[in-house]
DOKOL-161120 format. One record per residue (C-alpha): x, y, z. Coordinates in steps of 0.2 Angstrom, whole numbers. Each point is the difference from the previous one (the first is absolute). Last residue first. Example, Ala and Ser with C-alpha at 12.3 -4.5 7.8 and 13.67 -1.06 7.14 Angstrom:
BEGIN
REC     px     py     pz
REC     68     -5     36
REC     -6    -17      3
This chain:
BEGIN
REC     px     py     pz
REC    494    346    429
REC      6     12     12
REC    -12     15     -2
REC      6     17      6
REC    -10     12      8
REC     10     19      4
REC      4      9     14
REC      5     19     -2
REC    -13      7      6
REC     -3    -10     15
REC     17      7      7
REC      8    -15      8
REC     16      6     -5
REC     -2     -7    -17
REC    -12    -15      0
REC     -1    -12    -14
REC    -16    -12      4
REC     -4    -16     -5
REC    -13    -12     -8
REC      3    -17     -2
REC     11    -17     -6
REC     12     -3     11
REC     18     11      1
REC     17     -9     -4
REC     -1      6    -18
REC      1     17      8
REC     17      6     -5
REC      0     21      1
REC      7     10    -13
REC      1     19      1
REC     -1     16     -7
REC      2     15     10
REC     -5     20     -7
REC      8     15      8
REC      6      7     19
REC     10    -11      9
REC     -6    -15      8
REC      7     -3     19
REC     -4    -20      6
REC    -13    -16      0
REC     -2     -8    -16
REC    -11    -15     -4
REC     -6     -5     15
REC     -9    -17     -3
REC    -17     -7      5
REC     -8     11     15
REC    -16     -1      5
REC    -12      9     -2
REC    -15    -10     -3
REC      1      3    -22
REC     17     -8      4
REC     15     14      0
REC     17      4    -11
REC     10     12      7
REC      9     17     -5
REC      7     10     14
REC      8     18     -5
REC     12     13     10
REC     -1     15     -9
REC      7     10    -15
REC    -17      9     -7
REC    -10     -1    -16
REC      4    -20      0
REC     -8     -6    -16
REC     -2    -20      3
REC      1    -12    -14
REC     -3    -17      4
REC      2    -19    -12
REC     -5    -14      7
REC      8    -16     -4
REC     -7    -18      0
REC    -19     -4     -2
REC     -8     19     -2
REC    -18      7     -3
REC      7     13     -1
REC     15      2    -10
REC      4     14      4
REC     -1     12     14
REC      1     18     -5
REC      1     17      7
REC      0     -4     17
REC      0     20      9
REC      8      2     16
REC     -3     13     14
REC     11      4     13
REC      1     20     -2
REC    -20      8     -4
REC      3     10     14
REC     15      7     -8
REC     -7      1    -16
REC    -13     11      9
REC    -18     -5      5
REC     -8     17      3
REC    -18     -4     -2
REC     -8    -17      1
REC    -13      2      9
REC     -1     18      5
REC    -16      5    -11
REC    -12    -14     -6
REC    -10      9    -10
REC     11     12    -10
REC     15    -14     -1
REC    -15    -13     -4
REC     -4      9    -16
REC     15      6     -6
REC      4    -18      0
REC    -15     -6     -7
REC      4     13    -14
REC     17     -7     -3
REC     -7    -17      1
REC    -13      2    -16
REC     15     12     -9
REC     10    -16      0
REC    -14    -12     -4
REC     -6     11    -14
REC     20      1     -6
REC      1    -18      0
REC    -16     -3    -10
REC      5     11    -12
REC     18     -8     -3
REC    -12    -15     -4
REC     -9      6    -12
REC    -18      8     -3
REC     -5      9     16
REC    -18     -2      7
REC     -3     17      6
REC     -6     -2     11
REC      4    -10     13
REC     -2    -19     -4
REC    -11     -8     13
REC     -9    -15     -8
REC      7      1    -17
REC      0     15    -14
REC     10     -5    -13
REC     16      8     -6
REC     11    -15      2
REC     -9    -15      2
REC      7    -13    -12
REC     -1    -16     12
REC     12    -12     -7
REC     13     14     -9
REC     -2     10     13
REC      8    -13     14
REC     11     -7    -14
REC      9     20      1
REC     -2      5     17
REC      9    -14      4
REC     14      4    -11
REC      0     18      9
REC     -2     -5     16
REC     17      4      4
REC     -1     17     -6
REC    -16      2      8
REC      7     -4     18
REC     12     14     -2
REC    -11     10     -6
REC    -10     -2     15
REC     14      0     10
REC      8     16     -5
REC    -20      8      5
Protein backbone atom coordinates (compact mmCIF):
# COMPACT_ATOMS: atom_id res chain seq x y z
CA UNK A 1 0.00 0.00 0.00
CA UNK A 2 3.58 2.49 0.42
CA UNK A 3 3.41 2.41 -3.24
CA UNK A 4 0.28 3.66 -3.85
CA UNK A 5 0.81 6.56 -1.85
CA UNK A 6 3.80 6.73 -3.05
CA UNK A 7 2.77 7.03 -6.48
CA UNK A 8 0.01 9.51 -5.30
CA UNK A 9 2.31 11.75 -4.00
CA UNK A 10 3.99 12.13 -7.09
CA UNK A 11 0.86 12.51 -9.11
CA UNK A 12 -0.09 15.10 -7.14
CA UNK A 13 0.20 17.91 -9.85
CA UNK A 14 -1.13 15.72 -12.28
CA UNK A 15 -3.94 14.89 -10.32
CA UNK A 16 -4.53 18.47 -10.10
CA UNK A 17 -4.88 19.73 -14.11
CA UNK A 18 -6.44 16.24 -14.57
CA UNK A 19 -9.56 17.38 -12.17
CA UNK A 20 -9.52 20.59 -13.17
CA UNK A 21 -10.24 19.57 -17.11
CA UNK A 22 -12.70 16.70 -16.29
CA UNK A 23 -14.28 17.66 -12.70
CA UNK A 24 -15.47 14.13 -11.84
CA UNK A 25 -14.97 13.79 -8.33
CA UNK A 26 -17.84 12.50 -6.56
CA UNK A 27 -19.78 11.31 -9.60
CA UNK A 28 -20.87 8.11 -10.17
CA UNK A 29 -19.03 6.77 -13.60
CA UNK A 30 -19.08 3.47 -15.29
CA UNK A 31 -17.80 1.36 -12.21
CA UNK A 32 -17.22 3.52 -9.43
CA UNK A 33 -17.77 1.45 -6.09
CA UNK A 34 -19.94 2.75 -3.87
CA UNK A 35 -19.79 4.91 -2.37
CA UNK A 36 -18.63 7.49 -4.87
CA UNK A 37 -15.96 9.36 -2.73
CA UNK A 38 -15.78 13.21 -2.96
CA UNK A 39 -11.88 13.95 -3.13
CA UNK A 40 -9.10 12.79 -4.13
CA UNK A 41 -7.61 11.48 -0.78
CA UNK A 42 -11.09 9.45 -0.95
CA UNK A 43 -10.46 7.95 -3.82
CA UNK A 44 -7.12 6.66 -2.70
CA UNK A 45 -8.26 5.21 0.32
CA UNK A 46 -11.46 3.21 -1.76
CA UNK A 47 -8.60 1.95 -3.94
CA UNK A 48 -6.56 0.80 -0.88
CA UNK A 49 -9.39 -0.85 1.05
CA UNK A 50 -10.63 -2.07 -2.74
CA UNK A 51 -7.13 -4.19 -3.01
CA UNK A 52 -7.00 -5.07 0.69
CA UNK A 53 -10.18 -7.00 0.39
CA UNK A 54 -9.06 -8.65 -3.00
CA UNK A 55 -6.34 -9.65 -1.19
CA UNK A 56 -7.99 -11.31 1.65
CA UNK A 57 -10.09 -12.51 -0.93
CA UNK A 58 -7.63 -14.57 -3.15
CA UNK A 59 -5.49 -15.59 0.15
CA UNK A 60 -8.82 -17.45 1.34
CA UNK A 61 -9.42 -18.83 -2.27
CA UNK A 62 -6.33 -19.38 -3.51
CA UNK A 63 -4.65 -21.02 -0.41
CA UNK A 64 -0.80 -21.97 -0.67
CA UNK A 65 0.15 -19.68 -3.47
CA UNK A 66 2.02 -17.21 -2.24
CA UNK A 67 2.19 -18.04 1.48
CA UNK A 68 5.30 -17.99 3.56
CA UNK A 69 7.48 -15.65 1.34
CA UNK A 70 10.04 -14.35 3.98
CA UNK A 71 12.48 -11.23 3.56
CA UNK A 72 14.86 -13.74 3.05
CA UNK A 73 13.13 -15.29 0.18
CA UNK A 74 12.38 -12.25 -1.04
CA UNK A 75 16.52 -11.43 -0.96
CA UNK A 76 17.79 -10.30 -4.61
CA UNK A 77 15.06 -8.11 -5.66
CA UNK A 78 15.40 -4.42 -6.88
CA UNK A 79 12.93 -1.77 -7.00
CA UNK A 80 13.61 1.27 -9.97
CA UNK A 81 12.06 4.09 -8.34
CA UNK A 82 12.44 6.65 -10.79
CA UNK A 83 13.64 7.01 -14.45
CA UNK A 84 13.68 10.46 -15.62
CA UNK A 85 13.38 12.15 -18.28
CA UNK A 86 11.66 9.87 -20.20
CA UNK A 87 11.25 10.43 -23.10
CA UNK A 88 15.02 11.17 -23.06
CA UNK A 89 17.81 12.56 -25.83
CA UNK A 90 21.00 12.82 -23.87
CA UNK A 91 21.18 11.75 -20.14
CA UNK A 92 19.16 9.41 -18.25
CA UNK A 93 18.64 9.80 -14.85
CA UNK A 94 18.08 6.07 -12.49
CA UNK A 95 17.25 5.66 -9.11
CA UNK A 96 17.27 2.23 -7.73
CA UNK A 97 16.22 1.23 -3.97
CA UNK A 98 18.49 -1.74 -3.14
CA UNK A 99 16.55 -3.45 -0.11
CA UNK A 100 19.41 -5.90 0.07
CA UNK A 101 23.41 -5.82 -0.44
CA UNK A 102 23.90 -7.90 -3.51
CA UNK A 103 25.57 -8.30 -6.73
CA UNK A 104 23.65 -6.08 -9.39
CA UNK A 105 23.63 -6.02 -13.35
CA UNK A 106 21.92 -2.92 -14.93
CA UNK A 107 21.65 -2.95 -18.98
CA UNK A 108 20.09 -1.30 -21.54
CA UNK A 109 18.15 -3.69 -24.14
CA UNK A 110 16.28 -3.22 -27.65
CA UNK A 111 12.48 -3.95 -27.59
CA UNK A 112 14.00 -7.65 -29.38
CA UNK A 113 16.21 -8.28 -26.50
CA UNK A 114 19.05 -7.40 -27.19
CA UNK A 115 21.52 -5.92 -25.62
CA UNK A 116 22.57 -1.98 -26.03
CA UNK A 117 24.93 -0.94 -23.08
CA UNK A 118 25.62 -2.31 -19.61
CA UNK A 119 25.36 0.26 -17.39
CA UNK A 120 26.73 -1.16 -14.12
CA UNK A 121 27.78 -4.55 -13.49
CA UNK A 122 29.14 -5.22 -9.63
CA UNK A 123 28.08 -5.49 -5.52
CA UNK A 124 25.36 -2.74 -4.46
CA UNK A 125 24.89 -2.05 -0.92
CA UNK A 126 21.84 -1.75 0.73
CA UNK A 127 19.82 1.91 0.11
CA UNK A 128 18.75 4.08 -2.70
CA UNK A 129 21.43 4.69 -6.18
CA UNK A 130 21.14 7.46 -8.43
CA UNK A 131 22.81 7.52 -11.49
CA UNK A 132 23.78 9.24 -14.82
CA UNK A 133 24.10 7.38 -17.90
CA UNK A 134 25.21 9.13 -21.39
CA UNK A 135 22.87 7.83 -24.15
CA UNK A 136 23.15 10.65 -26.72
CA UNK A 137 24.96 7.86 -28.83
CA UNK A 138 21.64 5.61 -28.78
CA UNK A 139 19.23 5.90 -32.17
CA UNK A 140 16.03 7.08 -32.01
CA UNK A 141 13.46 4.29 -30.10
CA UNK A 142 12.14 2.49 -27.56
CA UNK A 143 14.21 0.53 -24.84
CA UNK A 144 14.36 -1.24 -22.06
CA UNK A 145 16.22 -0.68 -18.41
CA UNK A 146 16.70 -4.29 -16.95
CA UNK A 147 17.96 -4.82 -13.49
CA UNK A 148 19.08 -8.39 -12.95
CA UNK A 149 16.87 -9.55 -15.60
CA UNK A 150 14.00 -9.55 -13.12
CA UNK A 151 10.91 -8.51 -15.35
CA UNK A 152 9.78 -6.40 -12.54
CA UNK A 153 12.12 -4.18 -12.46
CA UNK A 154 12.38 -3.31 -16.36
CA UNK A 155 11.35 -0.28 -17.40
CA UNK A 156 10.31 1.38 -21.20
CA UNK A 157 12.17 4.21 -22.06
CA UNK A 158 11.81 6.40 -25.31
CA UNK A 159 14.92 7.70 -27.00
CA UNK A 160 13.82 10.53 -28.80
Amino acid sequence: MNVIDTMALYLDEAKDRHFTKWPVLGTVLWANPQPVASDYAGEISAMKNWLTQRLVWLDANIPGICSGTSLAESAGTVVVINIYPNPIEGELNLQINNPFSQDITIGLYTIYGSKVKSFFKGKMETGTWNWKFDVSDLSQGVYFIKVNDQPSSNRKIVKL
